[in-house]
C-alpha positions in Angstrom: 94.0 175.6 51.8 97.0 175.1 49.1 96.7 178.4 46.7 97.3 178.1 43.4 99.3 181.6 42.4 102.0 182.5 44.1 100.9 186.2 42.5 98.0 187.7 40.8 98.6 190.6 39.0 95.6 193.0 37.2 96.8 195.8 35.2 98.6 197.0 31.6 99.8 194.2 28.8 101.2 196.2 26.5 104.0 196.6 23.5 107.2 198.0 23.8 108.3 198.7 20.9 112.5 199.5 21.1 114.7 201.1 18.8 117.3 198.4 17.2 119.1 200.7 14.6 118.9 202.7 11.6 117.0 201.8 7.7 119.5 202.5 4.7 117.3 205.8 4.9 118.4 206.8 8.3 114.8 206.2 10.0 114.9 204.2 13.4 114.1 200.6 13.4 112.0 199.0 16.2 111.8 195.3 17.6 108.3 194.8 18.6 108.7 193.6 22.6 105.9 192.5 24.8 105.6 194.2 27.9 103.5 196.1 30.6 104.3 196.4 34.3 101.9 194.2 35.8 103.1 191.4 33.0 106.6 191.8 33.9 105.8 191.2 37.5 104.8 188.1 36.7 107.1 186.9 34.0 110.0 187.7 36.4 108.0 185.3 38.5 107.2 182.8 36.4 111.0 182.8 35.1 111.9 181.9 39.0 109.7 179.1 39.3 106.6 181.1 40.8 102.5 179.7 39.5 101.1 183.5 38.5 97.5 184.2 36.9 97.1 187.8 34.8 93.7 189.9 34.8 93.6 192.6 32.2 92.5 193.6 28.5 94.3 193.8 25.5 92.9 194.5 21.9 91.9 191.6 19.4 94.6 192.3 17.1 97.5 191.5 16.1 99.8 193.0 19.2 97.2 191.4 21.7 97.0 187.8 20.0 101.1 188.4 21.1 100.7 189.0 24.5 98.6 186.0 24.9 100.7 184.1 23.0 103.8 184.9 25.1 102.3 184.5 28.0 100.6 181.3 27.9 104.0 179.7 26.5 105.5 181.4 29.8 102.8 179.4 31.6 101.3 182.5 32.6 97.4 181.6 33.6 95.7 183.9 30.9 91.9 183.2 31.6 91.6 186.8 33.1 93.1 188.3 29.9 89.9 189.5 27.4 90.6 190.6 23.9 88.4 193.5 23.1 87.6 193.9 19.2 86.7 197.2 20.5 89.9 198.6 21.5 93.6 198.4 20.4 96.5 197.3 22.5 98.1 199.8 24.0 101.7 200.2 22.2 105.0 202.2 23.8 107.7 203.6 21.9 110.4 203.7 23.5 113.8 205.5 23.6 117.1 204.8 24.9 120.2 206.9 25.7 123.6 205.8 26.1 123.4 204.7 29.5 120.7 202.6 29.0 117.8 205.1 30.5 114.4 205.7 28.7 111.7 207.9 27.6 108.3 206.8 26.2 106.1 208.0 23.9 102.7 205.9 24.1 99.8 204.9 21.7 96.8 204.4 24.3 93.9 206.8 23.6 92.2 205.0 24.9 94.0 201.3 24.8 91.9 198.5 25.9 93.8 197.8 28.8 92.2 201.3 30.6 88.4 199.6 29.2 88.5 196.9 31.8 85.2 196.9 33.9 85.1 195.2 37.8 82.6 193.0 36.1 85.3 191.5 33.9 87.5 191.1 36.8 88.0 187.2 37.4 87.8 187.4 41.0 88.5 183.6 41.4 92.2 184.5 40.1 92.6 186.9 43.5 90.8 184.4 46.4 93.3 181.9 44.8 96.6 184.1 44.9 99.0 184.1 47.9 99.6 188.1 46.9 97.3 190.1 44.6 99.7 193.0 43.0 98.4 196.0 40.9 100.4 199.3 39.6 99.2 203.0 39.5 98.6 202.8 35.6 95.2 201.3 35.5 94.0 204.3 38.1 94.9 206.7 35.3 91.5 206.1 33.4 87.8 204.7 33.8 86.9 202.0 33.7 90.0 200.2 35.1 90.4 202.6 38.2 87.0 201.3 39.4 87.9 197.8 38.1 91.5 197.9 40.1 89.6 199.3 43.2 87.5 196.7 42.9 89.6 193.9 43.2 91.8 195.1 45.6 88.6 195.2 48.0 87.9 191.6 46.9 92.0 190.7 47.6 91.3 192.3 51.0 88.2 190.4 51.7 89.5 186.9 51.0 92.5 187.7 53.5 95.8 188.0 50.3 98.2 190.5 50.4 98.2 193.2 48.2 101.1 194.8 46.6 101.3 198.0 44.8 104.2 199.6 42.6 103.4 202.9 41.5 105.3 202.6 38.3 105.1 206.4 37.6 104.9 207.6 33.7 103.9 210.7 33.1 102.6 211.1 29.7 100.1 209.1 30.9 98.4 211.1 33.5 96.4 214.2 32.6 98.8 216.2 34.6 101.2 216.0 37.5 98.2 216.6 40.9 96.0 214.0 39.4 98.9 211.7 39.3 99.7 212.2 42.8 96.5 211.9 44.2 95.1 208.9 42.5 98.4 207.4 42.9 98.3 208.1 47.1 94.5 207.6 47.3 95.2 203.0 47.8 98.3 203.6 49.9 96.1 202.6 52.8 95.0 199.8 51.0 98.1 198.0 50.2 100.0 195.9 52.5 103.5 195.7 50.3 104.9 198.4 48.1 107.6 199.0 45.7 108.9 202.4 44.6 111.6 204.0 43.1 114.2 206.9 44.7 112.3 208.8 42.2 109.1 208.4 43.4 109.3 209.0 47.1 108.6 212.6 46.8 105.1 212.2 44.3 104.1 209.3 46.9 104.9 211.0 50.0 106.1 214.4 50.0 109.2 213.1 51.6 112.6 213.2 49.4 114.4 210.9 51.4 113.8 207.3 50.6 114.0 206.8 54.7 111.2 209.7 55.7 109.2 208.3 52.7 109.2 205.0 53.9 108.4 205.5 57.1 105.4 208.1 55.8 103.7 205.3 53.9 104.5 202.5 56.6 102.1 204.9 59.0 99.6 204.9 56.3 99.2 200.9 56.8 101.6 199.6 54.5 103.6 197.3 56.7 106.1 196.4 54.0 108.3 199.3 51.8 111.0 198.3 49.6 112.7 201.3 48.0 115.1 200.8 44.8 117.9 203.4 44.6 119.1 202.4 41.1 122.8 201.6 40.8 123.2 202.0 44.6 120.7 199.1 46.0 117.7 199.1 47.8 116.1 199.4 50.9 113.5 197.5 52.9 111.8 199.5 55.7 108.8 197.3 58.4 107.9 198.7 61.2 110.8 196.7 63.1 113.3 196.2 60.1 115.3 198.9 58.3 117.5 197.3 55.7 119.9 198.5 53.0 121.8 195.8 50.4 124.4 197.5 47.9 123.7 196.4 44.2 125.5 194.6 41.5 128.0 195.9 39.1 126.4 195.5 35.8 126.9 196.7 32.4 123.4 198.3 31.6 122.3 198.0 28.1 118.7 199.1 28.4 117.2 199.6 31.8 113.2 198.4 30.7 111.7 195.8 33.2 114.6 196.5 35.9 112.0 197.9 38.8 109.5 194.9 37.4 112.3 192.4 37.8 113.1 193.4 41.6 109.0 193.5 42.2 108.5 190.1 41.0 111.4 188.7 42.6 110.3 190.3 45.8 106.8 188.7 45.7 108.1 185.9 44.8 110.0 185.8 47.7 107.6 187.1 50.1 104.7 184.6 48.2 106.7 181.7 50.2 107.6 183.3 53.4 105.0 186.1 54.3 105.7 189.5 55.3 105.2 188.6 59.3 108.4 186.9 59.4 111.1 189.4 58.0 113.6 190.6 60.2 116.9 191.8 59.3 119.3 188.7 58.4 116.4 187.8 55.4 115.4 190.9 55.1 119.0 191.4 53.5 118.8 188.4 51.2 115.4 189.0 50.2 117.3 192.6 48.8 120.8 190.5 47.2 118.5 188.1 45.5 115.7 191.2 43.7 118.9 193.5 43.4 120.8 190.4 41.2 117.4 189.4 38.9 117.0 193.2 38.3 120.3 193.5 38.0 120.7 190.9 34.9 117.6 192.2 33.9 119.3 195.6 32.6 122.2 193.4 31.0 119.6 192.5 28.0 117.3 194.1 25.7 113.3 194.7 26.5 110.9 193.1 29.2 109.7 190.0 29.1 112.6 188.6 27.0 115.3 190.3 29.5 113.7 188.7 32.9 116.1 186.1 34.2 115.9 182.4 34.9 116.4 180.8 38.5 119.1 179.0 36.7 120.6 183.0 36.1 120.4 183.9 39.6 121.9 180.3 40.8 125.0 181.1 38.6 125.3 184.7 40.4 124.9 183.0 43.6 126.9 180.3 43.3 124.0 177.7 44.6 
């Protein structure tokens, strides 16, 4: 059977809202920015040639009409997305320091993308996906946890891969043990999963991106990939241990970076599977996500900073 998404992707679309200088009265201006990590998956996707379908909730508002917007002109399949009248979009502010790094301060109590119900979920959008791909932020809250659990039992029924990026914030969490466990509670679920250096330890216990790894790899996951910010990545299977040194770049604002080297992994591993990877494209599986997240970090915001495949072609010479 030919699929139609490369990737299906349920979780936050949301506003990032980033400062872009100072009024005449010294208060900070902000450039309104759509974003979200599950949309940034797939808009680093869709940027690389990748077919991607979205499943989520966003308010029927102004910032929600956006997301659709931008989407849909990104070719983005949208009929999983509801507007809710009942619910705003959720809205981050966010704030950068010189080298590019960020904190957030978010508007979502509750935003509509935590009032997604499993009944809402567009199941058609997962049997037709090569990979179905959540993050840890619609576990934070009911409905959506049961909604996200719900399709990822539906992905795992109709035989597609499942991918899971933690994507630790958090503000967003009631506190730091509820984190942990709901994050580690679908480890044994997932068959890919991408995590930062950072969140090795809240995932596993383990410091060490290489303990961590092999931690969640004897959980079930049978494919880790491990970003270690300036210094590369990783990629751990049971058989494969990879590391791929990354770019030099001039970082400007760091939003979207893990997103970018999630969507360019899935869209890698949407074409050739996960059964296949050994070490020889296990290492150019890591050059290509490290250069889109690389130029990802060279531009401002989310969406708008994910590369094209004509970007990466440039980098690579091709």
């Amino acid at each position: 059977m030919t699929l139609k998404y490369d990737v299906t992707a349920l979780g936050e679309a949301l506003i990032d809202f980033l400062p872009v200088g100072k009024s005449e009265y010294g208060a900070t201006l902000f450039a309104q920015n759509p974003g979200g990590a599950p949309a940034n998956v797939l808009t680093a996707i869709d940027r690389l040639c990748g077919s991607t379908a979205f499943i989520g909730k966003v308010g029927d508002d102004i910032q929600g009409r956006y997301i659709r917007n931008v989407m849909n002109n990104l070719a983005i399949d949208t009929s999983g997305l509801i507007l809710d009248p009942n619910y705003t979009t959720t809205m981050a502010f966010v704030d950068l320091d010189e080298n590019g790094d960020r904190s957030f301060s978010f508007a979502r109590k509750p935003g509509a993308d935590t009032q997604l119900t499993k009944e809402e979920v567009n199941v058609e959008l997962i049997q037709n996906a090569s990979i179905f791909h959540f993050g840890s932020l619609s576990l934070t809250d009911e409905p959506a946890r049961s909604a996200t659990l719900y399709a990822i039992e539906e992905a795992k029924k109709a035989g597609v891969l499942v991918s899971y990026d933690p994507n630790y914030r958090a503000p967003l969490w009631p506190d730091e043990a509820t984190a942990i466990a709901q994050m580690r509670s679908v480890v044994p679920k997932v068959d890919i999963m991408k995590l930062s250096e950072e969140e090795c330890a809240l995932l596993t216990g383990e410091a060490k991106p290489e303990a961590a790894a092999d931690a969640l790899l004897s959980q079930g996951v049978k494919c880790v990939f491990i970003t270690l910010g300036g210094d590369g990545s990783m990629l751990r299977t049971k058989d494969v241990s990879v590391f791929q040194p990354g770019m030099n770049v001039y970082a400007v604002d760091t939003t979207g970076a893990g997103d970018a080297f999630c969507g360019a992994i899935l869209f890698q591993l949407a074409n050739q599977g996960i059964t296949q990877i050994n070490k020889d494209n296990g290492k150019r599986i890591l050059k290509f996500a490290n250069i889109v997240a690389g130029l990802c970090v060279e531009k401002h915001g989310g969406i708008p900073s994910m590369p094209t495949i004509t970007d990466i072609q440039d980098v690579l010479g091709w």
